[in-house]
C-alpha positions as CSV (number, residue, x, y, z in Angstrom):
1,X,111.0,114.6,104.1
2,X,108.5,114.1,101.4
3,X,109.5,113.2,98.0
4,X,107.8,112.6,94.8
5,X,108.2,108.8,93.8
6,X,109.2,108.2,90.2
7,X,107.2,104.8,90.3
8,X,104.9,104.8,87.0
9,X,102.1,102.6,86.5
10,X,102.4,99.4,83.9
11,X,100.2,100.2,80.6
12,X,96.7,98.5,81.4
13,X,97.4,98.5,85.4
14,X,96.7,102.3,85.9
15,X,93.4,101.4,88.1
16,X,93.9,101.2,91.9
17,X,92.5,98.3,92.3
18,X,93.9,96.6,89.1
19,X,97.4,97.3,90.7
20,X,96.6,95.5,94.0
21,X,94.8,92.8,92.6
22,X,97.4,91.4,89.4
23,X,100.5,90.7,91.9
24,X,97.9,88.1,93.4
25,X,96.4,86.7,90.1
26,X,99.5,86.8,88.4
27,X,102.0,85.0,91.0
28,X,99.6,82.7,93.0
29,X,101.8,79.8,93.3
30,X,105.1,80.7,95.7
31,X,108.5,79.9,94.2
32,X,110.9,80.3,96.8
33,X,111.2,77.4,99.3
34,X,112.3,78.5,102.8
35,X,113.3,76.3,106.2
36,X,111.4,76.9,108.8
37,X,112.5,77.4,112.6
38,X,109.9,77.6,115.9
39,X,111.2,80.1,118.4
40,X,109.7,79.6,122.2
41,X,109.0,82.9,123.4
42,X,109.2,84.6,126.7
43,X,105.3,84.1,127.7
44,X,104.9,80.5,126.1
45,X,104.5,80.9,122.2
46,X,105.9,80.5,119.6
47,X,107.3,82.5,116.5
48,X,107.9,80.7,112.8
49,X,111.3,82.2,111.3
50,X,111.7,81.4,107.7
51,X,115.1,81.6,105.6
52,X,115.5,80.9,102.1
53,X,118.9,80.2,102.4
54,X,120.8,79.4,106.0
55,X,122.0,82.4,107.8
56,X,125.8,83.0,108.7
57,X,127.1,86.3,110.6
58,X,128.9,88.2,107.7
59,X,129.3,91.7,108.3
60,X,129.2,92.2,104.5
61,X,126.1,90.3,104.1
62,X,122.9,92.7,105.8
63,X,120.1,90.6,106.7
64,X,116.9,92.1,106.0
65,X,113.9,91.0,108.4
66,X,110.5,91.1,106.7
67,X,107.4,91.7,108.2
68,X,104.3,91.3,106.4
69,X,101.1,92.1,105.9
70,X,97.3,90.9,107.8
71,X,96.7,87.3,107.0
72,X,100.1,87.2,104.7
73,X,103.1,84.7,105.3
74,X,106.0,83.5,103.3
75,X,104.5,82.4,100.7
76,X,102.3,86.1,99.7
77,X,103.7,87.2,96.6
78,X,105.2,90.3,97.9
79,X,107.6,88.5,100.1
80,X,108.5,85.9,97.4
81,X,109.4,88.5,94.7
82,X,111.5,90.5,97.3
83,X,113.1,87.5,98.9
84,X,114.7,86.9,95.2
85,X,116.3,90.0,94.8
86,X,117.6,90.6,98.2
87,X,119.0,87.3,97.5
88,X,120.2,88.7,94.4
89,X,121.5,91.4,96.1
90,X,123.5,89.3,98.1
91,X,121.5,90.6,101.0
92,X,120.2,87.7,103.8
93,X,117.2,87.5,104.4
94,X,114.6,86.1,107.4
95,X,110.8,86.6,107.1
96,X,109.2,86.5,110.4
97,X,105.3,84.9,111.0
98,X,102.9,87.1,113.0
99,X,101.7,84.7,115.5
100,X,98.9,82.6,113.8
101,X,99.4,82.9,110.4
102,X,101.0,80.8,108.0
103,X,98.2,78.5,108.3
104,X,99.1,77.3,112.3
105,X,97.3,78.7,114.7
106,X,99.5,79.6,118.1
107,X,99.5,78.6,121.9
108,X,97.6,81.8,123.2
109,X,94.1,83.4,123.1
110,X,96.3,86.3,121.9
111,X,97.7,86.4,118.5
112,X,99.1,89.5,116.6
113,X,98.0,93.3,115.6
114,X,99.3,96.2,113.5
115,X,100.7,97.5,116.9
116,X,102.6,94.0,117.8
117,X,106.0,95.5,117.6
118,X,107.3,93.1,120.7
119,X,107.3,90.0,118.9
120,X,109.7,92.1,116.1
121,X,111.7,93.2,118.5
122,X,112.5,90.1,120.6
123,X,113.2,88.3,117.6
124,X,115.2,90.9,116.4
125,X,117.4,90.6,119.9
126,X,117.7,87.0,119.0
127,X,119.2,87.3,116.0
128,X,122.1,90.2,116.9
129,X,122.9,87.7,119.9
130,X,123.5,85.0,117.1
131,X,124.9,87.4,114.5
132,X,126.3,89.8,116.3
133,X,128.3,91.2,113.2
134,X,126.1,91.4,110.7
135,X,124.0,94.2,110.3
136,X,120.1,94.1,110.6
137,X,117.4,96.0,108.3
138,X,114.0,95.2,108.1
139,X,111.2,95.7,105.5
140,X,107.3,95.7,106.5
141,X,104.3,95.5,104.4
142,X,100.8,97.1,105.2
143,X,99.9,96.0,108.8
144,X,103.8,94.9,108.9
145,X,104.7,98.5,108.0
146,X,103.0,99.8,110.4
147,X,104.2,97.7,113.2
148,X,107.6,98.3,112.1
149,X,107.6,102.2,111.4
150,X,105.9,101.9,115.4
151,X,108.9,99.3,116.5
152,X,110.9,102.6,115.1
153,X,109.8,104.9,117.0
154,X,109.4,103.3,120.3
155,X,113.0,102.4,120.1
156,X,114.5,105.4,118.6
157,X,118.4,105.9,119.0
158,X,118.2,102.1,120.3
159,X,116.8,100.5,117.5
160,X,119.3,97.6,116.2
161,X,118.4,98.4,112.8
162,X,120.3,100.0,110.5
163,X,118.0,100.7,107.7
164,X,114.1,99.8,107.3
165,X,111.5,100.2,104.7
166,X,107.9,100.4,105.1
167,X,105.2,99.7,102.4
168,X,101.4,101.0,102.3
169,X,101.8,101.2,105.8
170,X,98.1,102.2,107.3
171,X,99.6,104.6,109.8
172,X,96.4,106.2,111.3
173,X,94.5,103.0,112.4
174,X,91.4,104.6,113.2
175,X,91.3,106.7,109.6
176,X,92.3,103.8,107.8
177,X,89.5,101.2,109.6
178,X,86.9,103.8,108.1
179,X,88.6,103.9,104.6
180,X,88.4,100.5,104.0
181,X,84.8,100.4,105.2
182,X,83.2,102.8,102.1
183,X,82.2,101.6,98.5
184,X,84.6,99.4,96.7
185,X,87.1,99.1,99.2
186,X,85.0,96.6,101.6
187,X,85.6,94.2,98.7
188,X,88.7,93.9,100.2
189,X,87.6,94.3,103.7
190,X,85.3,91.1,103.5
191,X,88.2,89.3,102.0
192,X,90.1,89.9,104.8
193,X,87.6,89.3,107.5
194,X,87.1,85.9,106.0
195,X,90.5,85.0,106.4
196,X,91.2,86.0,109.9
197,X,87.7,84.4,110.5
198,X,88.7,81.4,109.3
199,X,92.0,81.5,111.1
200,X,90.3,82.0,114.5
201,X,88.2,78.7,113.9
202,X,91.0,76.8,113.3
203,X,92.4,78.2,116.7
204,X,88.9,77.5,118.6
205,X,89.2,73.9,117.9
206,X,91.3,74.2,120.8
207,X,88.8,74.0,123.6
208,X,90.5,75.9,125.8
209,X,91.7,79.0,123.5
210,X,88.2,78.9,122.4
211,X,86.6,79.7,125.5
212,X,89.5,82.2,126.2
213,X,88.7,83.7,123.0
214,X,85.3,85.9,121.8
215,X,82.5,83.5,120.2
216,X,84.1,82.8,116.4
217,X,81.0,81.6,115.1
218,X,79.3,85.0,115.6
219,X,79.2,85.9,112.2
220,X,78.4,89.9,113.5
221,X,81.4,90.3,115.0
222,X,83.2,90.0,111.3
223,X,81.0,92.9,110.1
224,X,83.7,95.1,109.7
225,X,87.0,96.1,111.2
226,X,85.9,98.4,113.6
227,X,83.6,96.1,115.2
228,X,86.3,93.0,114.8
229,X,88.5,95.1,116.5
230,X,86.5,96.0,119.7
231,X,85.4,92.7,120.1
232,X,88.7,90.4,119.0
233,X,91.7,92.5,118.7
234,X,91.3,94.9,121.8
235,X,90.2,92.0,124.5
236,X,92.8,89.8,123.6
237,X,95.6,92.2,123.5
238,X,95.6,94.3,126.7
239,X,93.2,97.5,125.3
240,X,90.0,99.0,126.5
241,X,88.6,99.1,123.4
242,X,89.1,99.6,119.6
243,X,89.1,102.8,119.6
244,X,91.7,102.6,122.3
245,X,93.9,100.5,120.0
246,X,93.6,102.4,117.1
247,X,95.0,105.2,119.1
248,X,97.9,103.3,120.7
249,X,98.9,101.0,117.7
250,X,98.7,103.8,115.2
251,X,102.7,104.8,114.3
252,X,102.2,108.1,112.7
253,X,102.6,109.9,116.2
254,X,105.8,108.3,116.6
255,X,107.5,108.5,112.7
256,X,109.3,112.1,114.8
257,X,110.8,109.9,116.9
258,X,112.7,107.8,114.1
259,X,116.4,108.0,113.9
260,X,117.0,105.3,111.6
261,X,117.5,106.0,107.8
262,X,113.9,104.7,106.6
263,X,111.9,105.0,103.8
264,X,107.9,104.8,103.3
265,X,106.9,104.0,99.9
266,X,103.0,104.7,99.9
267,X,100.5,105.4,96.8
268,X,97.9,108.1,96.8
269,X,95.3,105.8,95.9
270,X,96.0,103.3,98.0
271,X,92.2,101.7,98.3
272,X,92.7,100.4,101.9
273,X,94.6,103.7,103.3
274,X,92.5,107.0,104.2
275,X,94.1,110.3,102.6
276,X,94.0,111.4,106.4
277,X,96.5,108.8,107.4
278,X,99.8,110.1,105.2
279,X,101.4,112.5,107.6
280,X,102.8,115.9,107.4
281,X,106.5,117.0,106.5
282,X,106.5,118.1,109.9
283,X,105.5,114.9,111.1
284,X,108.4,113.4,109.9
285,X,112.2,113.0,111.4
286,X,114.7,114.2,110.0
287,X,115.7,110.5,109.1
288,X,112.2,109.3,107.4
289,X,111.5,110.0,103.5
290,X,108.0,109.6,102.5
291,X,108.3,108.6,98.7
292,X,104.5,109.4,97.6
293,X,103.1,108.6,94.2
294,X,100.3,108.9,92.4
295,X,99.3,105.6,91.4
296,X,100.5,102.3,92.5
297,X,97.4,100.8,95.0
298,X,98.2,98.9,98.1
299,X,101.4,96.9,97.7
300,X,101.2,96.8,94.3
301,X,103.2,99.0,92.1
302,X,103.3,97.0,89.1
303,X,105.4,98.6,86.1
304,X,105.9,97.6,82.6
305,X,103.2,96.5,81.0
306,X,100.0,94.1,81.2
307,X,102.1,91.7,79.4
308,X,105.3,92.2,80.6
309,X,104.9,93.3,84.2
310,X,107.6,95.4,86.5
311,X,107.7,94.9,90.2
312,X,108.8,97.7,91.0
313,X,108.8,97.3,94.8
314,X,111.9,94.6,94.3
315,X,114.0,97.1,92.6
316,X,113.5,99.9,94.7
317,X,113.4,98.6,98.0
318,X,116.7,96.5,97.3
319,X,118.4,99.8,95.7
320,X,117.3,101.9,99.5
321,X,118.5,99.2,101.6
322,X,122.1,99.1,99.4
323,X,123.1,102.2,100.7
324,X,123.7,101.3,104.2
325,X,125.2,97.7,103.6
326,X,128.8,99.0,104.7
């Protein structure tokens, strides 16, 4: 089902770009401490799990996995503002690291992509064998959308979960990769480049991931995301090409196959998402609503006011995943 979001954009934020931007400006410095705990897994790597607070099994206490975005970790202000109100909520919560990020690079060429909906799911295993009474929702941001609306939909009437959200995810990979590659959105795709540039250098200072790995220090192969991909993501994780992995990490063909209650909160002018990528009514199960709004960028919907700002995200998302607490 498609809905009509009654998100509203903060007086002075009504720009797409102003909306995506101000979370970052605003709340650069995390605020929320969290333990951290390495998890071997199955082919010799590693996964970080962070908790702000220890985790029990309490089958009155949901714990909410999130996912989140390219580069992002813990510490992105997204995850910190929602952290504090699902703690609020009285909601537990565990944010999982994409292999790589968090500022330590991982054990294998390989590292993560907005299809990587193993890792989620073996962790996700892991923590119903240790809580088996506690029910287990998860929230994903952009790339960790994404993965999760595809975790979703691979697993259908399987799924552990028993309620998810998915923000700005970019469903259609190949539409999307294009998107962000025209006028001012490459603003943010440079940004972004940098960072997983960066990243990989880090990781080539181990000799022998390095020569596992394409040559970092080819500057071309960060010109965009379509060429990153063919040459980084698609070698490293099992495609034949980006094109290849746009097609098979994309979700959108699967959100038919969801069965879980789940919600998609996604922004018409969403600066890194292509129009083409929102899908149809019909493309939808009978369990997915699609809350659409007009305004409201890429993981932003900021509320309020310039000078008194409303994350609206941490209200909403909290007040979705409350339904299905019991």
């Amino acid at each position: 089902m498609i809905s009509e979001s009654d998100f509203s954009p903060a007086i002075g934020l009504g720009n797409c770009h102003a909306q995506t931007i101000f979370p970052t400006l605003k709340r650069s410095k995390p605020w929320i401490t969290c333990q951290c705990e390495w998890l071997a897994t199955p082919d010799g790597d590693e996964l970080a799990l962070l908790t702000p607070k220890p985790l029990s099994d309490d089958a009155c206490r949901p714990l909410v996995m999130v996912l989140h975005g390219l580069e992002g970790s813990v510490n992105s202000p997204y995850v910190q503002g929602l952290m504090a109100e699902l703690i609020k909520a009285d909601m537990q919560v565990a944010v999982m690291h994409f292999r790589g990020c968090g500022g330590v690079p991982n054990k294998l060429p390989r590292a993560y992509h907005s299809g990587e909906s193993g890792d989620p799911r073996w962790l996700a295993a892991e923590l119903k064998r240790r809580y088996p009474n506690t029910p287990l929702m998860a929230v994903g941001y952009s790339l960790g959308g994404n993965v999760l609306l595809k975790w979703l939909g691979e697993d259908a009437q399987s799924s552990p979960l028993k309620a998810a959200v998915a923000v700005s995810p970019p469903m259609d990979l190949l539409a999307s990769s294009r998107h962000i590659s025209r006028g001012l959105s490459k603003v943010y795709q440079r940004h972004l480049l940098n960072s997983l540039r960066q990243s990989l250098e880090r990781k080539a200072q181990n000799p022998a991931l390095a020569q596992a790995m394409p040559n970092v220090a080819n500057k071309a192969l960060f010109k965009d995301f379509a060429t990153f991909d063919h040459a980084f993501t698609a070698p490293l994780h099992g495609f034949k090409s980006g094109r290849d992995y746009y097609q098979k990490a994309s979700s959108k063909p699967l959100l038919a196959s969801i069965t879980q209650p789940t919600l998609i909160i996604h922004a018409l002018d969403d600066p890194f998402i292509s129009p083409e990528a929102i899908p149809a009514d019909h493309e939808l199960s009978s369990s997915v609503t699609l809350e659409l709004s007009r305004h409201g960028g890429h993981v932003g919907f900021i509320a309020g006011s310039l000078w008194r700002p409303r994350y609206w995200l941490e209200s909403r998302i909290p007040a979705f995943l409350g339904q299905f607490r019991d």
